[in-house]
C-alpha positions in Angstrom: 36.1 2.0 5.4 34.7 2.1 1.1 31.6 2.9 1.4 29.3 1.4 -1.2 26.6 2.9 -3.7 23.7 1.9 -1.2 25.5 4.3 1.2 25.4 7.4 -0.8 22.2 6.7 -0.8 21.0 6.4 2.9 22.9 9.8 3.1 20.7 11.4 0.9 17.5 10.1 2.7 18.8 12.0 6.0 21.0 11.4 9.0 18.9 8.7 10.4 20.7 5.4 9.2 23.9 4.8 7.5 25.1 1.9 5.1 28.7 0.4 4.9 29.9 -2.6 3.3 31.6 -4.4 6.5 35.8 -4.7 6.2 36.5 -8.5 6.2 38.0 -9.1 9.4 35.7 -7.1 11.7 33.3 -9.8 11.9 35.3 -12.7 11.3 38.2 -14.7 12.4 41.4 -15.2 9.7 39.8 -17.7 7.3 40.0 -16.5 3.8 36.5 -18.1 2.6 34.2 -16.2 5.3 36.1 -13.2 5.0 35.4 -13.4 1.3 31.6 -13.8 2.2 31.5 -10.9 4.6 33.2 -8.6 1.6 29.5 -7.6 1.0 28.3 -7.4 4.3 25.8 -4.2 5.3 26.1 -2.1 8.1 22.8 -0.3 8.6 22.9 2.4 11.9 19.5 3.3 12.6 18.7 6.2 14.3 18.0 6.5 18.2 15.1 4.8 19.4 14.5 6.6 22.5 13.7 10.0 21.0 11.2 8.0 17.8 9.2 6.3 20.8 9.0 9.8 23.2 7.6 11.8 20.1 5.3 9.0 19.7 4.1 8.7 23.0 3.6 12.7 23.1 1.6 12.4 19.5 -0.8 9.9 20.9 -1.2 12.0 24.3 -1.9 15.2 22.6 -4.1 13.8 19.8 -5.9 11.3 20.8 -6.0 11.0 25.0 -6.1 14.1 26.0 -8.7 15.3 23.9 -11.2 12.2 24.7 -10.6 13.0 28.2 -11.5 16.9 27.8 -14.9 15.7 25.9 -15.2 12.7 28.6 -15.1 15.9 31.7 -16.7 18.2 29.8 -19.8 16.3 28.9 -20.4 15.2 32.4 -20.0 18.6 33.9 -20.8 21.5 31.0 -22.6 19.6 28.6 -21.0 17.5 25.3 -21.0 21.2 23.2 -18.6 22.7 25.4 -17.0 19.4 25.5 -16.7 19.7 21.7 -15.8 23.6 22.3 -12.8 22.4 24.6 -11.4 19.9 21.9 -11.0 22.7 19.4 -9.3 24.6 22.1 -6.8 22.3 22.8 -5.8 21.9 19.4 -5.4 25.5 19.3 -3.3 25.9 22.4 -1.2 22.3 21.0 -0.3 23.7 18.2 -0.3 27.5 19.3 2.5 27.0 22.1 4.8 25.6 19.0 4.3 28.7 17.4 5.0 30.7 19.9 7.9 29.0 21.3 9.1 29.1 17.9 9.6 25.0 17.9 9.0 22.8 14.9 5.5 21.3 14.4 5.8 18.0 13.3 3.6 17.6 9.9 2.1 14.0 11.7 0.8 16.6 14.5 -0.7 18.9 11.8 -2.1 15.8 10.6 -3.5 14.8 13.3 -5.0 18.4 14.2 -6.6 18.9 11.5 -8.6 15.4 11.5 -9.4 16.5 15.1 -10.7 20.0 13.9 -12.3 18.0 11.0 -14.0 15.2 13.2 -15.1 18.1 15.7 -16.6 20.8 13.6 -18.9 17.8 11.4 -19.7 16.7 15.3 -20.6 20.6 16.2 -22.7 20.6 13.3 -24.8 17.5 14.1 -24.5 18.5 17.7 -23.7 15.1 19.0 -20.7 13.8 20.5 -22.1 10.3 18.7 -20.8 11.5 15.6 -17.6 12.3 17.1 -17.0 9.1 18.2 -18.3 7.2 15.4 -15.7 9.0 12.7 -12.6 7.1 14.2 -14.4 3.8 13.6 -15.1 4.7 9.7 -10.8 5.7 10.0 -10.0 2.3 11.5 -11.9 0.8 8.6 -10.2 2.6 5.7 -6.7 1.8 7.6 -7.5 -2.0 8.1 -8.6 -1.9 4.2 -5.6 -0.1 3.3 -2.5 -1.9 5.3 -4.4 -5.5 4.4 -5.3 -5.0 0.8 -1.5 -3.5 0.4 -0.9 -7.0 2.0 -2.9 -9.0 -0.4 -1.6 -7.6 -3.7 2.3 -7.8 -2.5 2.7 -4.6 -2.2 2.6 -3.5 1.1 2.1 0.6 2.7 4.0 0.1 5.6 7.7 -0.5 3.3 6.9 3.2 2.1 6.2 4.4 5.6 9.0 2.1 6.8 11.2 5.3 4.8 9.8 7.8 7.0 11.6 6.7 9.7 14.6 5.0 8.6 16.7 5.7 5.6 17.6 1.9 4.0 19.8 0.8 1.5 17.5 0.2 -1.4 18.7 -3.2 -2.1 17.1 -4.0 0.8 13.7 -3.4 -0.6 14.0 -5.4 -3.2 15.0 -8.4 -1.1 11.8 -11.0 -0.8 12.4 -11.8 2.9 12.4 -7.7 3.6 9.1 -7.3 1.5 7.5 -10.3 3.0 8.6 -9.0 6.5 6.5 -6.0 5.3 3.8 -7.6 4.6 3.6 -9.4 7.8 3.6 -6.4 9.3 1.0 -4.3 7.4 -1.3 -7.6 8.2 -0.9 -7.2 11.6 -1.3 -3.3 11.5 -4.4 -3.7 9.6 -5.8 -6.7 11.9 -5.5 -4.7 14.6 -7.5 -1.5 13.2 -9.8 -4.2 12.3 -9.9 -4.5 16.3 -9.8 -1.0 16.9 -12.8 -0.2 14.7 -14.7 -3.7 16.4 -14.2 -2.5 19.9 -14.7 1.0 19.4 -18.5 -0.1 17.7 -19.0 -2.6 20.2 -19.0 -0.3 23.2 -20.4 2.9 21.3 -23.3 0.6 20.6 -24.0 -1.3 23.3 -22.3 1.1 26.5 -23.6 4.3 25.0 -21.4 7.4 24.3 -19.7 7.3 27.6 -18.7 3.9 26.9 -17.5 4.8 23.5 -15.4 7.8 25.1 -13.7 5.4 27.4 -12.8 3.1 24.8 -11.5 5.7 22.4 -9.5 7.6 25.3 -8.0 4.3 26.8 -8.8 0.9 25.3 -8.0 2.2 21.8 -4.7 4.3 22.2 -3.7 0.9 24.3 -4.4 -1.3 21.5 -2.5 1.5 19.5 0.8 1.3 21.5 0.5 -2.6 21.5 0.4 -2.7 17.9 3.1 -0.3 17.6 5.5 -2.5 19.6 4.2 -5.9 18.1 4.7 -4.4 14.6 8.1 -2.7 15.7 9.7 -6.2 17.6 8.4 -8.2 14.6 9.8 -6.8 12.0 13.3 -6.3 14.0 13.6 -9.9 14.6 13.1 -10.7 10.8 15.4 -8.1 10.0 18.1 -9.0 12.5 18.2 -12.5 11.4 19.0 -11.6 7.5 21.9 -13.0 6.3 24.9 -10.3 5.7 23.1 -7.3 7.1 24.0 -5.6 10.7 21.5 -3.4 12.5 22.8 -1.8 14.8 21.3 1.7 17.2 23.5 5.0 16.8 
């Protein structure tokens, strides 16, 4: 099968996705006009879905659930500074077991860490779990402002995320219906920190910090796996639809 430049590429990106221009009659019948359309026709393999979405669903455990919980327990029980004590401790032994087991630590989990270990020691030093809480809001703020104004100008943040993920022919990104798909989808990213950043205030200011603890732990990483999937099955159905382009899973 020729491969075409687009393809070289993708291979350079990574072995997540692979580009091939389509032989004639794989996707057509024996008429010489559509097999002369489909001469140009993109095959784009994506990677496996099942391992992105596990990874994910362990990220947001071990970043975000998890350590709300820990807080939630420990300032019922102990007292919000050991809470606070016990979120720094999980971090450690998160990304300590990596270490020792001599696995890879994703740089998204480092990430994450360290804006926990961030968010926690400013909270340690104000001695109020208040401030804890209230840091994620000020985040969902930046994000909506970020993803949205991306939006406004044309030039949307989630196409170069979009290339962490999945290695695309470049043509493809300088296609208007991909670009616009784009920005559809940083608009609903950033609507839904908008959200995110709404309800986390809401019940942080009127329910107290043990309302703002449930809504971080539970109401917000639901509204984060919902807007994963709504960004995720909008932008496949746009992309599916394209005109002489195949997706299609490894």
């Amino acid at each position: 099968m020729p491969i075409d430049a687009d393809a070289a590429d993708s291979a350079l990106l990574g072995p997540t996705a692979g580009v091939a221009t389509a032989q004639p009659d794989r996707f057509t019948g024996s008429t010489t006009d559509t097999q002369e359309h489909d001469h140009h026709h993109l095959i784009v393999e994506l990677g496996k879905l099942r391992p992105t979405l596990l990874r994910g669903l362990r990220l947001l455990l071990e970043t975000v659930v998890i350590p709300t919980m820990l807080l939630y327990a420990c300032t019922l029980t102990v007292g919000s500074f050991w809470g606070l004590i016990a979120v720094l401790a999980w971090c450690a032994f998160t990304v300590g077991v990596r270490f020792i087991a001599r696995a890879r630590v994703p740089g998204t989990l480092l990430l994450a860490v360290g804006m926990i270990v961030g968010r926690t020691t400013i909270s340690l030093a104000f001695s109020s779990v208040y401030v804890y809480l209230f840091q994620p809001i000020i985040g969902s703020l930046f994000m909506a402002a970020l993803f949205l104004g991306s939006a406004a100008i044309g030039r949307p943040v989630t196409m170069r995320l979009a290339q962490d993920f999945v290695a695309l022919p470049n043509r493809l990104f300088h296609d208007k219906r991909v670009r616009r798909m784009f920005t559809e989808v940083a608009l609903i990213w950033g609507a839904s920190r908008l959200i995110d950043a709404s309800l986390g205030y809401s019940m942080l200011q009127f329910g107290g910090v043990d309302a703002g603890l449930l809504s971080r732990g539970t109401f917000s990483a639901l509204l984060t796996v919902t807007a994963v999937a709504a960004c995720a099955a909008w932008g496949w159905n746009k992309l599916r639809r394209m005109p002489g382009v195949t997706f299609r899973m490894a």
